[in-house]
The first five atom37 places (N, CA, C, CB, O) and aatype in JSON, in Angstrom:
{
  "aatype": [20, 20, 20, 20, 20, 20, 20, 20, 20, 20, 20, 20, 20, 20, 20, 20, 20, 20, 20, 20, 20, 20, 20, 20, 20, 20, 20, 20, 20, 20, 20, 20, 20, 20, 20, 20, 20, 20, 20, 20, 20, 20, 20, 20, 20, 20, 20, 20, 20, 20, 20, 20, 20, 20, 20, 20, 20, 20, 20, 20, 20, 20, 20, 20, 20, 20, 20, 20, 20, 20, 20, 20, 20, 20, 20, 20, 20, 20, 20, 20, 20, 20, 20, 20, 20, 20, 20, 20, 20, 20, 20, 20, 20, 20, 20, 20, 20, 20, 20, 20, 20, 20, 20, 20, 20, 20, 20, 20, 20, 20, 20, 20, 20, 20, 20, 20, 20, 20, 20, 20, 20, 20, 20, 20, 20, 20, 20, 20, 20, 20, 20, 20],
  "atom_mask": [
    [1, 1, 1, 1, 1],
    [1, 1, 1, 1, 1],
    [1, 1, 1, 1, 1],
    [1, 1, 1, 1, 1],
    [1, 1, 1, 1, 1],
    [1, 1, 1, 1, 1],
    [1, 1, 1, 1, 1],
    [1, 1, 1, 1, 1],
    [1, 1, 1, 1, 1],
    [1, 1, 1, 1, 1],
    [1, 1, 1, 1, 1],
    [1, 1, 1, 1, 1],
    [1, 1, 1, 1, 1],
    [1, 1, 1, 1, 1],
    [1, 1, 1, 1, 1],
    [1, 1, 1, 1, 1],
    [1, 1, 1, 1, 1],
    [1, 1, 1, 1, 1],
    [1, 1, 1, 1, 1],
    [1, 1, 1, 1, 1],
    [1, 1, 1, 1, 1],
    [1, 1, 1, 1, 1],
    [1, 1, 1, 1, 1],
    [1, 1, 1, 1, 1],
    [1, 1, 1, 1, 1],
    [1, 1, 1, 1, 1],
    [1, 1, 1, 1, 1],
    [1, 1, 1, 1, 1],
    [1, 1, 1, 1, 1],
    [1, 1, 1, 1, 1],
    [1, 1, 1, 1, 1],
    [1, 1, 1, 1, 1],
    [1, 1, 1, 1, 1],
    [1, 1, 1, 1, 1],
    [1, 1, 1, 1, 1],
    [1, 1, 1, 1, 1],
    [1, 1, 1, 1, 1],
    [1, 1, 1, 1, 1],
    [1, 1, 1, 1, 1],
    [1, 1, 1, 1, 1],
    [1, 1, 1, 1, 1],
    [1, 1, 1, 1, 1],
    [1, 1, 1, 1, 1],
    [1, 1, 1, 1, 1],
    [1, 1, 1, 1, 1],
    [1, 1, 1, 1, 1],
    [1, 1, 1, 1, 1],
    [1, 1, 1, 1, 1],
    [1, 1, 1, 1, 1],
    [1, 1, 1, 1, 1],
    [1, 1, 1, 1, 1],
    [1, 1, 1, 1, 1],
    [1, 1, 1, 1, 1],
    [1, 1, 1, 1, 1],
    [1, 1, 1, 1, 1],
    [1, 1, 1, 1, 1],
    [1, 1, 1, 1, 1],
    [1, 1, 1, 1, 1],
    [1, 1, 1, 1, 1],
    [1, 1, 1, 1, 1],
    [1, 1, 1, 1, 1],
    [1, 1, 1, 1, 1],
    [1, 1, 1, 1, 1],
    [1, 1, 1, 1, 1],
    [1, 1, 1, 1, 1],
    [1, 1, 1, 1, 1],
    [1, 1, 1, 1, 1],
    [1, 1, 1, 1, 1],
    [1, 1, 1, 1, 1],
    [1, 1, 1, 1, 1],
    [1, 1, 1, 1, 1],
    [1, 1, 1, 1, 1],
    [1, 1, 1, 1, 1],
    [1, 1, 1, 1, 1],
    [1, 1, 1, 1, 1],
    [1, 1, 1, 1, 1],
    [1, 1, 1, 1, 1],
    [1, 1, 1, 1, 1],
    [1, 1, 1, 1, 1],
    [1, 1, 1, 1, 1],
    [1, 1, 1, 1, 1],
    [1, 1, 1, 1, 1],
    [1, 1, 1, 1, 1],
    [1, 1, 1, 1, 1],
    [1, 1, 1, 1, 1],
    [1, 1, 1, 1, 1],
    [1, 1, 1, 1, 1],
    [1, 1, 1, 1, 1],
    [1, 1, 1, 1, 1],
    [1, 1, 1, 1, 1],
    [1, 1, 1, 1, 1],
    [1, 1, 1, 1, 1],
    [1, 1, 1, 1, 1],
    [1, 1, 1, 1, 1],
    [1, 1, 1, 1, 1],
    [1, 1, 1, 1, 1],
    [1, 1, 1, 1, 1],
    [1, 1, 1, 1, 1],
    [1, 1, 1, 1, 1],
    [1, 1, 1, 1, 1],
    [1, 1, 1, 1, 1],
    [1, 1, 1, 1, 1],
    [1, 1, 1, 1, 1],
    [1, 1, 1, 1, 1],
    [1, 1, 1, 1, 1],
    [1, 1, 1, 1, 1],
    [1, 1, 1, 1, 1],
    [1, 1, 1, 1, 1],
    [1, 1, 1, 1, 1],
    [1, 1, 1, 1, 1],
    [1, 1, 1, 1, 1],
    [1, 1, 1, 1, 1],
    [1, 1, 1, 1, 1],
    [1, 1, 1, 1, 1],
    [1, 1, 1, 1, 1],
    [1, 1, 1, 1, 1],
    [1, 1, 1, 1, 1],
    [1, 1, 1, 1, 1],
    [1, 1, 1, 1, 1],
    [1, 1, 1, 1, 1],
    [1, 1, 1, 1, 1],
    [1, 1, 1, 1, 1],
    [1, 1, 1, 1, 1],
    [1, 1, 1, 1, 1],
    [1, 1, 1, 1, 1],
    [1, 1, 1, 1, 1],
    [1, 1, 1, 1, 1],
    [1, 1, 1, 1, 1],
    [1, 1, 1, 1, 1],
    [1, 1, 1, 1, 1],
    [1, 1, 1, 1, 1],
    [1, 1, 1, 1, 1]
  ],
  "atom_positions": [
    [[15.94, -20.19, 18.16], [16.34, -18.8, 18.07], [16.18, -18.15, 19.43], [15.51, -18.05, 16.98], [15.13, -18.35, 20.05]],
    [[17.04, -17.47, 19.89], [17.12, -17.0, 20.99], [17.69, -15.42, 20.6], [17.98, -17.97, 21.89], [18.82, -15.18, 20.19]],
    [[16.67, -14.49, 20.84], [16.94, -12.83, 20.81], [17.62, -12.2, 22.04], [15.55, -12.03, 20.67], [17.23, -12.3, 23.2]],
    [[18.78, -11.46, 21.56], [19.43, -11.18, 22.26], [19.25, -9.83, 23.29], [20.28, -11.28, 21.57], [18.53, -8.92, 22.89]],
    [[19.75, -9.74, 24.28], [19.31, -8.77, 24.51], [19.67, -6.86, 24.16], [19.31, -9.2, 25.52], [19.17, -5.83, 24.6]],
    [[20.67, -7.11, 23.26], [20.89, -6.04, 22.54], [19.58, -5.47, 21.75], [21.97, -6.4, 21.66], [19.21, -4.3, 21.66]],
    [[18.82, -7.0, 21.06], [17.54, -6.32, 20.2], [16.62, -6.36, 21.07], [16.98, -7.02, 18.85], [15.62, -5.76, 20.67]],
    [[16.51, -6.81, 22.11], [15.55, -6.27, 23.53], [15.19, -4.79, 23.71], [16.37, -6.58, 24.97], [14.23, -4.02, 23.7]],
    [[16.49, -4.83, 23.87], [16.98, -3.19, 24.98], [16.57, -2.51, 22.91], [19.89, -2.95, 26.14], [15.48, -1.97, 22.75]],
    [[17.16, -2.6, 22.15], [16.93, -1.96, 20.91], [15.57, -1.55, 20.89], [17.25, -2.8, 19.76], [15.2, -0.38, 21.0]],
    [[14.63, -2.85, 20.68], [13.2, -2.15, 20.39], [12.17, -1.58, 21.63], [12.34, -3.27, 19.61], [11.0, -1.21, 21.52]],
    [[12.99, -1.63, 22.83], [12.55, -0.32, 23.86], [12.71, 0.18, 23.52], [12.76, 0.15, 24.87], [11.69, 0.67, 23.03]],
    [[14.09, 1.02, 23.12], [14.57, 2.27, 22.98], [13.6, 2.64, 21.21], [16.63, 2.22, 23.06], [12.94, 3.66, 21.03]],
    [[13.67, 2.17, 20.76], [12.98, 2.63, 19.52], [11.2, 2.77, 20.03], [13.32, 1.34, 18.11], [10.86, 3.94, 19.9]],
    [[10.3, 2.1, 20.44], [9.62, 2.08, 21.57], [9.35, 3.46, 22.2], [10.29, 1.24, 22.42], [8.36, 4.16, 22.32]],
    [[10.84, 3.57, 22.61], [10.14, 5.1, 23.53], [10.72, 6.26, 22.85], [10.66, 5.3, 25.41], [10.49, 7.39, 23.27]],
    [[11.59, 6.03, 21.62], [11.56, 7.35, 20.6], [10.14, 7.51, 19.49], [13.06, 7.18, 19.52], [9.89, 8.41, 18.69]],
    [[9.62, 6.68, 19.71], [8.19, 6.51, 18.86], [6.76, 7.32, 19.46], [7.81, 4.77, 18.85], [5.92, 8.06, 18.95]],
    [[6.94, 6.83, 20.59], [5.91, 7.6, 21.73], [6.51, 9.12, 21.68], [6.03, 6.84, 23.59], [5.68, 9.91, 22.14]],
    [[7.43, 9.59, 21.35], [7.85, 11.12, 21.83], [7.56, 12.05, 20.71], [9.51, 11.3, 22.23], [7.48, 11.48, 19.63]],
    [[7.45, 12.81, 20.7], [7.75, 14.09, 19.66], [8.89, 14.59, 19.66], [7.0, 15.24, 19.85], [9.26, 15.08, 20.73]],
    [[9.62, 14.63, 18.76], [10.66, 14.95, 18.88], [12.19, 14.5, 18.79], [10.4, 15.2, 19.55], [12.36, 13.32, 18.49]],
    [[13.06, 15.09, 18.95], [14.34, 14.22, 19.08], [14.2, 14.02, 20.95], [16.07, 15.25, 18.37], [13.48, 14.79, 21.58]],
    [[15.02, 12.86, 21.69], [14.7, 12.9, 23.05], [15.91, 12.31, 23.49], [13.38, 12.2, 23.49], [16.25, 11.33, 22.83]],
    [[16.6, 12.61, 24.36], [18.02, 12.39, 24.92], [17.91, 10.93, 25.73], [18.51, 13.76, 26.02], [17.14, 10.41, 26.53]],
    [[19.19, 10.54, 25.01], [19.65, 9.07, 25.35], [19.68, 8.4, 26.4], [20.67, 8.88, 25.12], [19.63, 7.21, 26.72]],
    [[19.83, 9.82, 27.11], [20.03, 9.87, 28.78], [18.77, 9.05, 29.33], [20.0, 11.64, 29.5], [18.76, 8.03, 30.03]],
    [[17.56, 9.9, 28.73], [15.93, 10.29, 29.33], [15.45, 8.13, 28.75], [14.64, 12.4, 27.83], [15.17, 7.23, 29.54]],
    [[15.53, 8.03, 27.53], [15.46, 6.71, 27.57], [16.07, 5.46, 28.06], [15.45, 6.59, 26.8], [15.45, 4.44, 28.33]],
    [[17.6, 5.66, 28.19], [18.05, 5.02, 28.99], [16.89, 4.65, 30.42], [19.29, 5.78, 29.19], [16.25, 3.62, 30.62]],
    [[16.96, 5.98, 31.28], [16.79, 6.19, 32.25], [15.21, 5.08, 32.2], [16.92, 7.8, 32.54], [14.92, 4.0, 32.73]],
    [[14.64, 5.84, 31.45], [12.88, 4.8, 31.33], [13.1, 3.26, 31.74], [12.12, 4.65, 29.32], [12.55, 2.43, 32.47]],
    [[14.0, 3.32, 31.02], [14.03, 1.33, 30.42], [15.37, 0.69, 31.45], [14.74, 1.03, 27.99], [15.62, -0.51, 31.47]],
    [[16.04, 1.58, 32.16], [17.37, 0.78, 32.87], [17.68, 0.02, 32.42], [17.44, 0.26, 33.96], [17.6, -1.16, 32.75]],
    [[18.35, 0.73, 31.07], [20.01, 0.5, 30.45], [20.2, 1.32, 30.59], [20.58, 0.14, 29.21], [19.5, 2.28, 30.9]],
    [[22.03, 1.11, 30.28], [23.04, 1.21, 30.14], [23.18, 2.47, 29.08], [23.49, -0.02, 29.91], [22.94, 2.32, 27.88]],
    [[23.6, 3.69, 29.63], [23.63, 4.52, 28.69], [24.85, 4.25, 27.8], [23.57, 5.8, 29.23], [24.77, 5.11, 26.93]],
    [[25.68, 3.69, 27.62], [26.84, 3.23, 27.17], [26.84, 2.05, 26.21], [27.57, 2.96, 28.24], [27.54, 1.85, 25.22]],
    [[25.7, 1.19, 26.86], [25.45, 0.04, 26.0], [23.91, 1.04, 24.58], [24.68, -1.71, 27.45], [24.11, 1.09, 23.36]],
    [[22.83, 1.53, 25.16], [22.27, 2.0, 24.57], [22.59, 3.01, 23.4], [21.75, 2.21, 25.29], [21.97, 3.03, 22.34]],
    [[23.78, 3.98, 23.77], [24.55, 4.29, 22.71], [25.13, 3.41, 21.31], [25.47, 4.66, 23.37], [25.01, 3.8, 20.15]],
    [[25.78, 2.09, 21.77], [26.25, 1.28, 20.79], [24.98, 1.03, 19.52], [26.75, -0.12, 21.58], [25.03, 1.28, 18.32]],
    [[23.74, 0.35, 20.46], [22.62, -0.11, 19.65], [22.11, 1.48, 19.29], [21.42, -1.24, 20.55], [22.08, 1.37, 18.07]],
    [[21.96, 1.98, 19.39], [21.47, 3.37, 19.15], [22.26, 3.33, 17.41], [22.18, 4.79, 20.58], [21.73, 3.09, 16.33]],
    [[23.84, 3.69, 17.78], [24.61, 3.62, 16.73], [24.11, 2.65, 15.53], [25.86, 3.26, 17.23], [23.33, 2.9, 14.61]],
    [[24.63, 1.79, 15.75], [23.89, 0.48, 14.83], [22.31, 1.15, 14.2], [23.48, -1.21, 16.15], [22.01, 1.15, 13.0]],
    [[21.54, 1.66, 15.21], [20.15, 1.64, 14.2], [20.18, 3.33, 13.21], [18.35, 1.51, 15.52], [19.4, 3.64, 12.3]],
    [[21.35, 4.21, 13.79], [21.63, 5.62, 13.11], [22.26, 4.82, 11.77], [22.85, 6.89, 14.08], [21.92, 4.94, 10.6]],
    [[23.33, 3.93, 12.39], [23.58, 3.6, 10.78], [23.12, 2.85, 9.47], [24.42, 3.2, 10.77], [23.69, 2.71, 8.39]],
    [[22.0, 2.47, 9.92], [20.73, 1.86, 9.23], [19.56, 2.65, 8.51], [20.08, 1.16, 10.22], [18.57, 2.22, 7.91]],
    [[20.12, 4.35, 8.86], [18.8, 4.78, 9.04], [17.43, 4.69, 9.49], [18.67, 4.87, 8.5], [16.54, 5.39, 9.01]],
    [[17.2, 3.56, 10.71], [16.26, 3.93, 11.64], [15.85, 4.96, 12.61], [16.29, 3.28, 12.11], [14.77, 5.06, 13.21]],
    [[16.86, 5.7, 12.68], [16.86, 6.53, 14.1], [17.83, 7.35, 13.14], [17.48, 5.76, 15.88], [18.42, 6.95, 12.14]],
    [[17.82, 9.34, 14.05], [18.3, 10.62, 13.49], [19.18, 10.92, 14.59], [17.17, 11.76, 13.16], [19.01, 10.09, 15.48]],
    [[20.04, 11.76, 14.88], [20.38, 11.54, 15.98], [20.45, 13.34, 15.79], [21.66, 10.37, 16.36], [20.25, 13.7, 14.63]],
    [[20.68, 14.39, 16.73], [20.86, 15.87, 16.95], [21.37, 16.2, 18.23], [19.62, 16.62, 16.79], [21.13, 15.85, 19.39]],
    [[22.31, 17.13, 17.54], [23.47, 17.77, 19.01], [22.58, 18.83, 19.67], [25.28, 18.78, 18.45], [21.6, 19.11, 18.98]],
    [[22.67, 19.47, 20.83], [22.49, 20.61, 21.51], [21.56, 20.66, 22.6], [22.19, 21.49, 20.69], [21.66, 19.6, 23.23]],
    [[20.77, 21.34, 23.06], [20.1, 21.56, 24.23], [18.49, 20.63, 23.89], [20.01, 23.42, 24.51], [18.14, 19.8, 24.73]],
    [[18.03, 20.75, 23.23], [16.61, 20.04, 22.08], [17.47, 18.91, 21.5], [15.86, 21.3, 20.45], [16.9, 18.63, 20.45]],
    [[18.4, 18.21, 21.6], [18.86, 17.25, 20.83], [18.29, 16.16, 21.43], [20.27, 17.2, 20.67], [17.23, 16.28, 22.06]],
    [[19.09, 14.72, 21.26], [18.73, 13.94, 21.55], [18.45, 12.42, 20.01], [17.72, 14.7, 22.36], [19.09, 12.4, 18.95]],
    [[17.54, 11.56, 20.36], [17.37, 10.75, 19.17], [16.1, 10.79, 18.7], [17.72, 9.43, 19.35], [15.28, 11.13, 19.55]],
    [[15.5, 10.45, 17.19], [14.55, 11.02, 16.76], [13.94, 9.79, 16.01], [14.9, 12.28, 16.03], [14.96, 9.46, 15.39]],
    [[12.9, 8.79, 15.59], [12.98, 7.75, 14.38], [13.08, 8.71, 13.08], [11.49, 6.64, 14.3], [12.67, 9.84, 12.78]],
    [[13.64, 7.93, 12.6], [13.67, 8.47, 11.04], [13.02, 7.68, 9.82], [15.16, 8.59, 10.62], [13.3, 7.69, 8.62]],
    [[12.03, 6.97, 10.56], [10.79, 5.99, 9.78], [9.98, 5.96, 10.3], [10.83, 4.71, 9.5], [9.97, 6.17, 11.51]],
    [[9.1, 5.73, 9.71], [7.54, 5.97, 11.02], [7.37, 4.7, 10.92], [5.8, 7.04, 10.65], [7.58, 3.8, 10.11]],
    [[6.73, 4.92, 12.4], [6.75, 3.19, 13.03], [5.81, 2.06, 12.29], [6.1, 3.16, 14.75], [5.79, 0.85, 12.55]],
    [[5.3, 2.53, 11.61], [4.65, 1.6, 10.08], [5.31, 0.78, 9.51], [4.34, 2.31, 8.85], [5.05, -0.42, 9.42]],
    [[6.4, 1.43, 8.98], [7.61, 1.62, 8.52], [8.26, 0.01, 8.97], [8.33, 3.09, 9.22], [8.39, -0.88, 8.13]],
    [[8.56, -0.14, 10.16], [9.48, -0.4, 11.07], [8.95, -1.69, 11.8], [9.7, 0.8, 11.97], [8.05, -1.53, 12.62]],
    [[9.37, -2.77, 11.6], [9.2, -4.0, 11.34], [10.19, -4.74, 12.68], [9.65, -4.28, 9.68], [11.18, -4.18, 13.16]],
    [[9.72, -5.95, 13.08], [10.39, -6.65, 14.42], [11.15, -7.09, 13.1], [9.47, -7.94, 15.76], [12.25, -6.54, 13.14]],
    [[11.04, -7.8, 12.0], [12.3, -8.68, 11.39], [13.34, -7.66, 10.85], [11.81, -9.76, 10.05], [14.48, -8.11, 10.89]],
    [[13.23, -6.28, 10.3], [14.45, -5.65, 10.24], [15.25, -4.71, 11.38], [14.25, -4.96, 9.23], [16.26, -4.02, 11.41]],
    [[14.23, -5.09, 12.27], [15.03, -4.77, 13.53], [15.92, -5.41, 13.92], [14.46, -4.72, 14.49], [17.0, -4.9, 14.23]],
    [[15.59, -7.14, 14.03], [16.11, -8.14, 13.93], [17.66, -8.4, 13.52], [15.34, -8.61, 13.28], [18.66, -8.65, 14.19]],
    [[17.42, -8.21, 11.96], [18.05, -7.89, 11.22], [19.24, -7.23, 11.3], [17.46, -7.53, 10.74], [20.35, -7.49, 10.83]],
    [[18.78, -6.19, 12.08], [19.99, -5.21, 11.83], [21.07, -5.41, 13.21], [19.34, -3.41, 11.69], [22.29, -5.2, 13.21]],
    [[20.1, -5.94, 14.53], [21.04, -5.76, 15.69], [20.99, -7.3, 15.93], [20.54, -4.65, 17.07], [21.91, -7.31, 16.74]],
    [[20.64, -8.54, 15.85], [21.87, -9.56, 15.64], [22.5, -9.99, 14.47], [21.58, -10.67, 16.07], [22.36, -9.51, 13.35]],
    [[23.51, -11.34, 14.96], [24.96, -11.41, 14.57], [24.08, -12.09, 13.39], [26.37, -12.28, 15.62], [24.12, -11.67, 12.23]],
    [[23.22, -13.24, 13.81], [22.95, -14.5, 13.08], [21.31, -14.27, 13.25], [23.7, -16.05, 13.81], [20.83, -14.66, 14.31]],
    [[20.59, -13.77, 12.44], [19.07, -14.09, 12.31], [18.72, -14.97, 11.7], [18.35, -13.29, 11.85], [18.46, -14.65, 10.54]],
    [[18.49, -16.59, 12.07], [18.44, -17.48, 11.4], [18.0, -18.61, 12.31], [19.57, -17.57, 10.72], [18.69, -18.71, 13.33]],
    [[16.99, -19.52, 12.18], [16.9, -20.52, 12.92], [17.83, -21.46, 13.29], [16.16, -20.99, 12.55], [18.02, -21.74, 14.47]],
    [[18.52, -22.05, 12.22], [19.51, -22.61, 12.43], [20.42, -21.96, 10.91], [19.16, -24.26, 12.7], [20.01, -21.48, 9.86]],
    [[21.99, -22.29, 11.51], [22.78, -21.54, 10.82], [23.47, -21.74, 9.04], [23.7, -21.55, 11.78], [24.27, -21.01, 8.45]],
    [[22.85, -22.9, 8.62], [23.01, -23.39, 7.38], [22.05, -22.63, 6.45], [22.8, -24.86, 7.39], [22.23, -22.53, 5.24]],
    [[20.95, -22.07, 7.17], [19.8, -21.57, 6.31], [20.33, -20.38, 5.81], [18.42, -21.33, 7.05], [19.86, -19.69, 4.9]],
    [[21.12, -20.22, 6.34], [21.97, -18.26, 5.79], [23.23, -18.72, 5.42], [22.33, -16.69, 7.34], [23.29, -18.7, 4.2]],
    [[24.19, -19.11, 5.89], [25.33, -19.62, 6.02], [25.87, -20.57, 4.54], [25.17, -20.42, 7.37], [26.78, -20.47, 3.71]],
    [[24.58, -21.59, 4.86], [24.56, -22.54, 3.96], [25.67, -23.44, 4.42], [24.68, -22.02, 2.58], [26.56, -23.05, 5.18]],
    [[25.57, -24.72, 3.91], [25.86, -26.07, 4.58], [26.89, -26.97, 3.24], [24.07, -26.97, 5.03], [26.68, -27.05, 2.03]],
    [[27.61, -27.34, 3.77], [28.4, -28.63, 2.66], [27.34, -29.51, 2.71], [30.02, -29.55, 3.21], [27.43, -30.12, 1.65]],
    [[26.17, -30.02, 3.44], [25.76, -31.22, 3.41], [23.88, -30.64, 2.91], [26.19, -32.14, 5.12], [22.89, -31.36, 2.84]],
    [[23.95, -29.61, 2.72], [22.15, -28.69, 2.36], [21.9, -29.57, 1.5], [21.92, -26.83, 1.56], [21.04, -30.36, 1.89]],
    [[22.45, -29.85, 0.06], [22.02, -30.79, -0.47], [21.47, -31.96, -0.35], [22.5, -30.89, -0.83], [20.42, -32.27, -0.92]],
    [[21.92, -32.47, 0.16], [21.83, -34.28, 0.65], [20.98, -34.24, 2.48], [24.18, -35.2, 0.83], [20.68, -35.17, 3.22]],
    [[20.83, -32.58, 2.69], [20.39, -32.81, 3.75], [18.67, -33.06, 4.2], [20.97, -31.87, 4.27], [18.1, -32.02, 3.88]],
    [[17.75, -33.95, 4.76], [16.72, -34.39, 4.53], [15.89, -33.58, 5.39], [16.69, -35.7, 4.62], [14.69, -33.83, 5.29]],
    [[16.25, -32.58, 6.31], [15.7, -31.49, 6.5], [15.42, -30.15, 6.6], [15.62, -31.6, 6.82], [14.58, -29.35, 7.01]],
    [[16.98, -30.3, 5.81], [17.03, -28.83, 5.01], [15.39, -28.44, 4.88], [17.86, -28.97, 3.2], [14.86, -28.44, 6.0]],
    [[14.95, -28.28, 4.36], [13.99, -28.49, 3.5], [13.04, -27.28, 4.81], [13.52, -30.47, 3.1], [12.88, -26.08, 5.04]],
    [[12.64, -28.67, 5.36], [11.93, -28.0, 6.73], [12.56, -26.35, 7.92], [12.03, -29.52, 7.81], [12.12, -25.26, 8.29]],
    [[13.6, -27.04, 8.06], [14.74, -25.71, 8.6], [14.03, -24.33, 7.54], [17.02, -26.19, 8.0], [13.22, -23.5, 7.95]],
    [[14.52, -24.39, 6.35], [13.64, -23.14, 5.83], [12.61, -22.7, 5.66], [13.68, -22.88, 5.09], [12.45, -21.56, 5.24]],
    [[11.43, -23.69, 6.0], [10.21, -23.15, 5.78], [9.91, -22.79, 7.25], [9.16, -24.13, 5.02], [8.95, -22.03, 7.36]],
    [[10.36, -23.06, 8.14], [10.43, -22.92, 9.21], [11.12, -21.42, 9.55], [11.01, -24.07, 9.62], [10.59, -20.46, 10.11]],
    [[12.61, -21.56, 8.98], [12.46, -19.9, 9.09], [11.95, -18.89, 8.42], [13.36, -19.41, 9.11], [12.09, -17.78, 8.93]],
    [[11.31, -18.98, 7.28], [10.86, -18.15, 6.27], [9.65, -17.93, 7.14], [10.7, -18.73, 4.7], [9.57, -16.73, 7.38]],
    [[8.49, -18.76, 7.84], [7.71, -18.18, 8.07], [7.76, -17.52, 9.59], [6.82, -18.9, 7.69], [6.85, -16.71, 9.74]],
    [[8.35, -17.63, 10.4], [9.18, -16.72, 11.88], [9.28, -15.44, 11.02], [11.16, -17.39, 12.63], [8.65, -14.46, 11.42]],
    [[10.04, -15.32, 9.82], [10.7, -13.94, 9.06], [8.98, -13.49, 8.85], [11.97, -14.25, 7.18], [8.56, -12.42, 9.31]],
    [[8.17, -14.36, 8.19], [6.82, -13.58, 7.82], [5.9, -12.92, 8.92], [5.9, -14.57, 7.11], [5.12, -11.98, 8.8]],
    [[6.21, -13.67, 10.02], [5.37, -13.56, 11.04], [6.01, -11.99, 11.91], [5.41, -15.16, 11.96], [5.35, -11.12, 12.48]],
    [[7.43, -12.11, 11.73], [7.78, -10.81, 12.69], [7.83, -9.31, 11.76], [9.51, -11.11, 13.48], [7.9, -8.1, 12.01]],
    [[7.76, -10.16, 10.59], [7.46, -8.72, 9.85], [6.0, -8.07, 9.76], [7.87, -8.85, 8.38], [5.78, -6.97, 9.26]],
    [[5.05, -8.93, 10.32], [3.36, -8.32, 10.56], [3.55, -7.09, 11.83], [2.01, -9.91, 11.29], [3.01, -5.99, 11.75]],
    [[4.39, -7.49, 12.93], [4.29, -7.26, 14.09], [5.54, -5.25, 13.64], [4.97, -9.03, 15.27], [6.75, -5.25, 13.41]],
    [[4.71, -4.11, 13.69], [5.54, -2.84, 13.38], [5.44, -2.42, 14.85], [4.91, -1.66, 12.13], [4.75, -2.97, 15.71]],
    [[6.31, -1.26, 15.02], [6.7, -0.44, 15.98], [4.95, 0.2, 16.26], [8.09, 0.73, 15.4], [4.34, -0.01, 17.31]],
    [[4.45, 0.87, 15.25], [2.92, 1.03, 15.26], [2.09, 0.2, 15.84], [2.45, 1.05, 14.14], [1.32, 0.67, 16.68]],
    [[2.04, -1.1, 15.55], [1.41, -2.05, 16.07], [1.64, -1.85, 18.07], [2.11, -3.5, 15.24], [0.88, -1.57, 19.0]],
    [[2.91, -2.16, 17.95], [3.27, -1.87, 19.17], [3.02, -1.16, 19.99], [3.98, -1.75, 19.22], [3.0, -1.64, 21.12]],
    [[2.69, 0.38, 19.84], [2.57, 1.45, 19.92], [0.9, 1.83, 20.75], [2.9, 1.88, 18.51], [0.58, 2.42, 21.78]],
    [[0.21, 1.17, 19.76], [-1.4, 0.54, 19.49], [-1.52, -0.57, 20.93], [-1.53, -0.59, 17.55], [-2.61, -0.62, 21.51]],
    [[-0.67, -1.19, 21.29], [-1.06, -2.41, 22.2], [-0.88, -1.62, 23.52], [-0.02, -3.91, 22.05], [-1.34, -2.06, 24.58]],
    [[-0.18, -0.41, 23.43], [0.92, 0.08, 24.69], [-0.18, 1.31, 25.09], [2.93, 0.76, 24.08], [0.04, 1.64, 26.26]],
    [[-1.24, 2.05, 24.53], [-1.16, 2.94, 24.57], [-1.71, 3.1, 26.41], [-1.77, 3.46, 23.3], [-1.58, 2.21, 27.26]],
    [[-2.33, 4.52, 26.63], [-2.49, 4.52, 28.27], [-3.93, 4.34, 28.35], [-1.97, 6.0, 29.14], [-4.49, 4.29, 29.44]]
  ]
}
């Protein structure tokens, strides 16, 4: 499994809407983390339409979480901003040969527990490791 850097740049930006009060402009996080305000918009999008993140127009606008970072888990982060969350691709996908295959078996316990393990790890947690 190899994380992309869309969910990189994602759980910065969620990261530094967590630390803020407030809603906080796309601009201002971008700027923190050097991305791409253009690319950060897209993933931004993606996690508004998930309901992770709030988003508000005007002078105080900006992006807001809309879960508290308790809440808010590395595997449905995961989840939501790649294509394929899966160790290998039969385990989701599923396989003509899963049946008869002799390590099927392993492949899933293998990803089931990666899924258990990144769901311990919250934005809170995070938060907690980072502080000043």
């Amino acid at each position: 499994m190899k994380i992309s850097k869309r969910s990189q740049y994602g759980l910065r930006g969620l990261f530094r809407l967590a630390q803020a009060e407030g809603h906080t402009p796309m601009r201002e996080v971008a700027k923190k983390e050097g991305i791409s305000e253009d690319y950060l918009e897209k993933i931004f999008t993606r996690l508004e339409k998930k309901d992770f993140i709030t988003s508000k127009r005007g002078p105080s606008g900006g992006y807001a979480l809309a879960m508290k970072p308790e809440e808010i888990n590395l595997r449905l982060i995961l989840e939501v901003l790649e294509n394929n969350f899966s160790l290998v691709e039969c385990v989701d996908e599923g396989c003509s040969r899963l049946d008869d295959c002799p390590v099927a078996s392993v492949w899933k316990r293998l990803d089931d527990e990666v899924k258990e393990k990144l769901e311990l790890i919250t934005l809170k947690t995070i938060l907690e490791n980072n502080k000043d």
